[in-house]
C-alpha positions in Angstrom: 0.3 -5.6 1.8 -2.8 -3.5 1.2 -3.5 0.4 0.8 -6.0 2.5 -0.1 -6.7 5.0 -2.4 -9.4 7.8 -3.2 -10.1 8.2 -7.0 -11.9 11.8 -7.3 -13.4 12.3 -10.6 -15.3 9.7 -12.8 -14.2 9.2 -16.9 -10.6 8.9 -15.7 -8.4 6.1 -16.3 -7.1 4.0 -13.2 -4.3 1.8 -13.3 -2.1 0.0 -11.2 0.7 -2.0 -12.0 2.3 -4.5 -9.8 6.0 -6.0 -10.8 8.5 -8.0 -9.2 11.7 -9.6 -10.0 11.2 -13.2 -9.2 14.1 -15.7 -7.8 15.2 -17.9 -10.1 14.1 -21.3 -10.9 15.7 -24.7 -10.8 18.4 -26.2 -13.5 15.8 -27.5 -16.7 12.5 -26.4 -14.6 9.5 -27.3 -16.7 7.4 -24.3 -15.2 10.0 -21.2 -14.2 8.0 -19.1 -11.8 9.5 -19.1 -8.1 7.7 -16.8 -6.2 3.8 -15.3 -7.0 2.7 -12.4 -5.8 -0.9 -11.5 -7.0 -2.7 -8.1 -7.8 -6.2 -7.3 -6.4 -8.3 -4.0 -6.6 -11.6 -3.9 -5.1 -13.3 -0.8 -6.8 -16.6 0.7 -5.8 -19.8 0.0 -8.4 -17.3 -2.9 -9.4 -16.0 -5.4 -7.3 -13.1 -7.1 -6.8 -10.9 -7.0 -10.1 -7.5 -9.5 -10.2 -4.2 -8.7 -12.0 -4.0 -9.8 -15.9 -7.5 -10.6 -16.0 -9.3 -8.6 -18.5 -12.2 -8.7 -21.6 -12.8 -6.0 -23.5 -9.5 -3.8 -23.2 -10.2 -3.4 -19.5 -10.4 -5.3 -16.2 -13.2 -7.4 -15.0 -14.5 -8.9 -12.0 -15.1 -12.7 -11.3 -11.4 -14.0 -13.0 -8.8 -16.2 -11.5 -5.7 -15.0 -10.7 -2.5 -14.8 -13.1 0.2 -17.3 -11.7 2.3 -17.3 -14.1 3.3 -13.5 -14.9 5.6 -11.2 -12.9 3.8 -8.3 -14.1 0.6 -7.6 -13.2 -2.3 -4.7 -14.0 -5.8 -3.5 -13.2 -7.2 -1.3 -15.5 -10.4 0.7 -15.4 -10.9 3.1 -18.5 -13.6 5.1 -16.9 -12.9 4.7 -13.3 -16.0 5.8 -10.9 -14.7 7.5 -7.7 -14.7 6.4 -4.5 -12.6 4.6 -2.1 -10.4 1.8 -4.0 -8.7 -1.3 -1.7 -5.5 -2.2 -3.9 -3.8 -5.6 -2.3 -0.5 -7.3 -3.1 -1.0 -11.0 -1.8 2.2 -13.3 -1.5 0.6 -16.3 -2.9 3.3 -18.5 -3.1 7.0 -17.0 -1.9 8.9 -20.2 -1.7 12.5 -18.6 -1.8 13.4 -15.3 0.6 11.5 -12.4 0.7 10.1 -11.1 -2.3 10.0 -7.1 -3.1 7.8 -5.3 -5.5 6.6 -1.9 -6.9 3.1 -0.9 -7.3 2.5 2.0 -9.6 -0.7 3.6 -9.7 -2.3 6.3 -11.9 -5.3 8.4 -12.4 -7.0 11.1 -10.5 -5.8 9.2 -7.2 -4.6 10.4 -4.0 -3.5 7.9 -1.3 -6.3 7.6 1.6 -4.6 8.7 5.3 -3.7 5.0 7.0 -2.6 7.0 10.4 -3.6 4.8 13.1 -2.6 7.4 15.9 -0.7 10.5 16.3 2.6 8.4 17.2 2.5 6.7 13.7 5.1 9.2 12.3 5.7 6.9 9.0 2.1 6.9 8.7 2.2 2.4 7.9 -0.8 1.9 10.2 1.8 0.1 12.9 3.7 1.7 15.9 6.9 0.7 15.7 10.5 1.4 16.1 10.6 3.5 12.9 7.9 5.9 14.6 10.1 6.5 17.6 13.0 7.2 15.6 11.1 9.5 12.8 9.7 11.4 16.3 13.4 11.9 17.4 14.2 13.3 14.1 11.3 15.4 14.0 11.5 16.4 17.7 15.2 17.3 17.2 14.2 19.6 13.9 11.8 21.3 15.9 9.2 20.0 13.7 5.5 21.1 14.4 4.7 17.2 14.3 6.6 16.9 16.9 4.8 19.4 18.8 2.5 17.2 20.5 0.7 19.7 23.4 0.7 22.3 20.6 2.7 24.9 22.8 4.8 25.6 19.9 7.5 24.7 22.3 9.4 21.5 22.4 10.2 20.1 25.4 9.8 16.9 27.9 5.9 17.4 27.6 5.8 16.8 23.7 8.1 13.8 24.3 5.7 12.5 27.6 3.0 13.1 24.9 4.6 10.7 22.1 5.1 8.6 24.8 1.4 8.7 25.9 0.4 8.6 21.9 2.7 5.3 21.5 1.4 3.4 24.7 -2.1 4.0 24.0 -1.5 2.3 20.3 -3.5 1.8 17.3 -7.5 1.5 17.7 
């Protein structure tokens, strides 16, 4: 899973914080993790920083990554702005599916991932869930589903999400 995110201002703190809850592990298991998900921020002036690997109070580049720990964090006390990748790499997911929650904090505000108009979730995939939020914003009368911009919802706007979907994501 990956995202971005925009930090604004420099001297601000940036932190992220990945966390799972992790299957559990075999009857008298001498090493208990089941599933490992990793952290990894690439920052601009940086570089690539990995979860739980830090020197000096902060994060650093050039580490290994934590395989052990279901709780992960990047820290930068004096973030410099720019463009920041944050990825959440399934390692090793030996049992099921495994969930998580990212938190992050600081002057950050999420980075548009719309790959076309028809991306109504905004996940950077045209799917199912894109036809469905259009329905629900067509049958609001939602200005996003307004596709001719005619202020006006009618077969045209739904030919145009139709267009928008078919054409898919560049």
């Amino acid at each position: 899973w990956e995202t971005t995110v925009t930090v604004a201002d420099f001297g601000q703190a940036f932190k992220a914080t990945l966390v799972w809850h992790d299957a559990p592990a075999t009857t008298n298991a001498s090493f208990t993790p089941v599933n490992n998900l990793d952290l990894e921020v690439v920052a601009p002036l940086v570089g690539t920083m990995l979860g739980n690997d830090f020197l000096g109070g902060q994060s650093t580049t050039g580490g290994t990554a934590d395989d052990l720990n279901n709780v992960e964090m990047i820290l930068l006390n004096n973030a410099p702005p720019g463009e920041y990748t944050i990825r959440v790499k399934g390692t090793a997911v030996n049992t099921g599916t495994q969930g998580f929650a990212l938190v992050i904090t600081g002057d950050v505000a999420e980075t548009e991932t719309v790959c076309s108009p028809a991306d109504f979730n905004a996940d950077g995939v045209l799917d199912i869930f894109d036809v469905l939020g259009f329905i629900d914003a067509f049958n609001a009368s939602d200005d996003s589903a307004d596709f001719n911009d005619d202020s006006v919802f009618d077969i045209f706007d739904v030919l145009g999400f139709i267009d928008a979907f078919n054409a898919g994501c560049p």
